[in-house]
N, C-alpha and C positions, 0 to 999 in steps of 0.2 A: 504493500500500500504506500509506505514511503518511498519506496522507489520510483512507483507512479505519480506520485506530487511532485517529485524533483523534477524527472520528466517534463510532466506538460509546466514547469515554473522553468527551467529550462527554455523551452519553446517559446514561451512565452513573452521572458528575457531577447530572446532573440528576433522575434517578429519586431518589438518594442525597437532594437536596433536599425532593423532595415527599416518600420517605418519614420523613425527621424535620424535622418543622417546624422542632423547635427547634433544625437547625442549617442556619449560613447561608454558602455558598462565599463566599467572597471576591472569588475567582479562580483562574483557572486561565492560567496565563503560560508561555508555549516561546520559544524563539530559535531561531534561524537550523538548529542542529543538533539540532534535534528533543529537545533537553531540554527538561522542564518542571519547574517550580514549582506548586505547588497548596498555598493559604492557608483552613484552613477553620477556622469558630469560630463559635460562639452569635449574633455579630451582628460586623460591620464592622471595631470596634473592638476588638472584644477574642479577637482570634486565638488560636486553641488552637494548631494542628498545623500543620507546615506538612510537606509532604511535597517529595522531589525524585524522579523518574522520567525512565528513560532507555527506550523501551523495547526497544530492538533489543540492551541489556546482558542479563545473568541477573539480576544484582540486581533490575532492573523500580523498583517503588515503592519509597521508604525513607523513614520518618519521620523529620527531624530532631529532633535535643536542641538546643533554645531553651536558652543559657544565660539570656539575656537580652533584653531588648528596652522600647524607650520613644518618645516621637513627640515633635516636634518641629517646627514651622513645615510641617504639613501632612505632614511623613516620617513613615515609619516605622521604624524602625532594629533588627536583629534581629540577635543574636549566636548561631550554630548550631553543631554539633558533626554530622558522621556518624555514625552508629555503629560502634566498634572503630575509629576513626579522631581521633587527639590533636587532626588540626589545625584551628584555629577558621576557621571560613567569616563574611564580613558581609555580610546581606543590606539593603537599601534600595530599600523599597516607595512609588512615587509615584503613589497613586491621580489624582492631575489630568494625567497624563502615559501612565496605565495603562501603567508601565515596569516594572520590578525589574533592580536590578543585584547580583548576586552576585561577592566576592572571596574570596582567603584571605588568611591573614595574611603568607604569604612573598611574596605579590605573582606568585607563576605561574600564576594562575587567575582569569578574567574573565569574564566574560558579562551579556551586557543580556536581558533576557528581554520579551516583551509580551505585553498582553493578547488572548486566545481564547477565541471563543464567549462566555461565561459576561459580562457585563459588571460593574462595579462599581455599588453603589448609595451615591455620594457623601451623600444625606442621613442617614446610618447612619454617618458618620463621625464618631464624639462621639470628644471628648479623653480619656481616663482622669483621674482628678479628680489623678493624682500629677501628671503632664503639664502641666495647667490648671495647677494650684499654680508648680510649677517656671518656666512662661511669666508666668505674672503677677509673680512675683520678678525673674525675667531685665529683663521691660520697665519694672519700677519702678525698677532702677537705673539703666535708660539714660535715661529721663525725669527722676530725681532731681539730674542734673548732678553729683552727687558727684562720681566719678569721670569719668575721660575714656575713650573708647571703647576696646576692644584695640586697633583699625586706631592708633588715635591712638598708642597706648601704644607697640608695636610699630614705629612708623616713627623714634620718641625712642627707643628703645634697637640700632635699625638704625645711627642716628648717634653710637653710641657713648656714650649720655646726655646730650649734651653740652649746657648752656643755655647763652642768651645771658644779660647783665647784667641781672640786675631779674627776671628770669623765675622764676618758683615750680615749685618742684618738684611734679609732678605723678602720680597713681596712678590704677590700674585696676583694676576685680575680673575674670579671665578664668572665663567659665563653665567652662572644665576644671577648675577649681579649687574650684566651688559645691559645696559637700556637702548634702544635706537629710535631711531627718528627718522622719516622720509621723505624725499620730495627732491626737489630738480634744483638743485644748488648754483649752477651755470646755466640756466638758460639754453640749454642742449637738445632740453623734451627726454630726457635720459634718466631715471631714476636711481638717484644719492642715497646714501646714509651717512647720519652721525651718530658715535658709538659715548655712550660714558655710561662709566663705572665707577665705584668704590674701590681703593687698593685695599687689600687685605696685606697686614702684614704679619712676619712668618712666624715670629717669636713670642707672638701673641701681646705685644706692648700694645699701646694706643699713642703713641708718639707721632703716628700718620693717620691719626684716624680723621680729619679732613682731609685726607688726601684724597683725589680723584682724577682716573686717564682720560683723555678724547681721543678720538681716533677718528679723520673722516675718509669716505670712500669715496671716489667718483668716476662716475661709469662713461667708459669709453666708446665712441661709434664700432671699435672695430673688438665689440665682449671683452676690452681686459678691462682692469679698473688700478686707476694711481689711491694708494693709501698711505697715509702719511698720522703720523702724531701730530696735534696742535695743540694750544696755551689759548686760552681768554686774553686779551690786553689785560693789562694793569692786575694781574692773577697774583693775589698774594695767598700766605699759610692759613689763614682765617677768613676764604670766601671760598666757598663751593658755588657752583654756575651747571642749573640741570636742563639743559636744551629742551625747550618745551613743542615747538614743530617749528617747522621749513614753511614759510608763507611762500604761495604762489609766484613771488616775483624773487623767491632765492634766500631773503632774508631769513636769519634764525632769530626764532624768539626765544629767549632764555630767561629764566628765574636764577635770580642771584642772592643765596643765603649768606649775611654775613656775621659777624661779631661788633656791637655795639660799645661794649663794656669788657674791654683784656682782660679785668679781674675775674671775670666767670671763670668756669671749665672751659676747658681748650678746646674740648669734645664737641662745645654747642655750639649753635650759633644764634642771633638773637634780632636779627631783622631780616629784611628782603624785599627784592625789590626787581623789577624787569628790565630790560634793556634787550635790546637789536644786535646783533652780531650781520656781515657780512664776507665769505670771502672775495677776496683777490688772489687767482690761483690756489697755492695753500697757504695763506696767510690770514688771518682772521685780521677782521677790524670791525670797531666800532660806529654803529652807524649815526 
């Protein structure tokens, strides 16, 4: 009897194809208890719907609510909602694996799902250019030596921070901590990013705890992209400056936290205030 559901859901899936070209299954994923997953969207990468079906329930088919979703070293990572149901689900799509694994956030909900019938078409797999951006940022600071890697970071604050004599204290940028920001920086039509973060530092002091990286990206006609480090003007030890977005004509708006009063903690800051940023090639300035 199951086998006869998949079947004509199968065929079904498929008719759906040929009659709208313009959209393209994904896939179609079940596990072991006859749940399914179904991923469908314009092309590969850029998933509209994803549906989940049980079918021996009443519910049957149900579209989830995508809060979110973004790729990463070939993942796909998808944040869902049921409907009339609060609690968040995470899905994780591994086209080289033709897997899916679904959670929730209390952790009493699991399943691996795989692929059926319908196969993947890996050369359809393009990054979304936000993705692109964000991976080009990521492997520029690990290539950049600045900092040392989180494994690294994390094994010095396992030991309590402790150095030895002569040793330098040492930082990391954790991508949990990358913020970005997007929009067309040059007037190109080309989609930027600006990156800032919080440094973590290794010894577990707070000696840097205002400290913060920039990083910007920009994208080139011919897919590569120039990334560079930059400074705020006038960046002193006691202002942090969190890029708030890229306005249409290039401009960054930025939120600038500062210290009022030196006598506080070093840690805080105790005003704030907005201001413009513009570049000139990679140069920031004040607008």
């Amino acid at each position: 009897m199951k086998f006869l559901i998949y079947t004509l859901l199968c065929i079904g899936l498929h008719s759906i194809v040929m009659a709208q070209s313009e959209f393209y299954i994904h896939g179609t994923y079940d596990d072991i208890d006859w749940e399914t997953l179904e991923f469908i969207g314009p092309h590969a990468s850029a998933i509209e719907k994803i549906y989940y079906n049980y079918p021996e329930s009443r519910t049957g088919k149900i579209l989830l609510r995508k809060e979110s979703s973004y790729r990463s070293k070939g993942l796909f990572y998808y944040t869902v909602k049921f409907p009339n149901i609060s609690t968040i689900h995470y899905i994780v799509l591994n086209p080289s694996k033709k897997m899916v694994s679904m959670r929730d956030e209390s952790g009493k909900y699991y399943k691996e799902f795989y692929i059926r019938g319908l196969d993947i078409e890996t050369n359809e797999l393009q990054e979304h250019p936000q993705q692109s951006l964000i991976r080009q940022v990521q492997s520029f600071i690990q290539v950049s030596k600045r900092y040392i890697s989180n494994t690294e970071c994390n094994k010095t604050l396992e030991h309590g921070g402790s150095l030895d004599e002569g040793d330098e204290i040492q930082f990391s940028i954790y991508e949990k901590n990358m913020k970005f920001i997007f929009g067309d920086l040059n007037g190109d039509n080309i989609l930027d990013a600006i990156m800032n973060a919080n440094i973590t530092q290794c010894d577990g002091g707070n000696g840097c705890c205002l400290c913060a990286e920039y990083v910007v990206a920009l994208s080139l006609s011919n897919g590569k992209h120039t990334i560079a480090y930059f400074e705020f003007p006038e960046r002193s030890v006691v202002t942090v400056q969190t890029p708030l977005r890229i306005e249409k004509n290039g401009s960054i708006f930025t939120k600038e936290f500062y210290k009022i009063n030196d006598d506080e903690c070093r840690c805080c800051t105790s005003g704030e205030r907005y201001k413009n940023y513009r570049f000139t090639g990679l140069v920031l300035s004040k607008e």
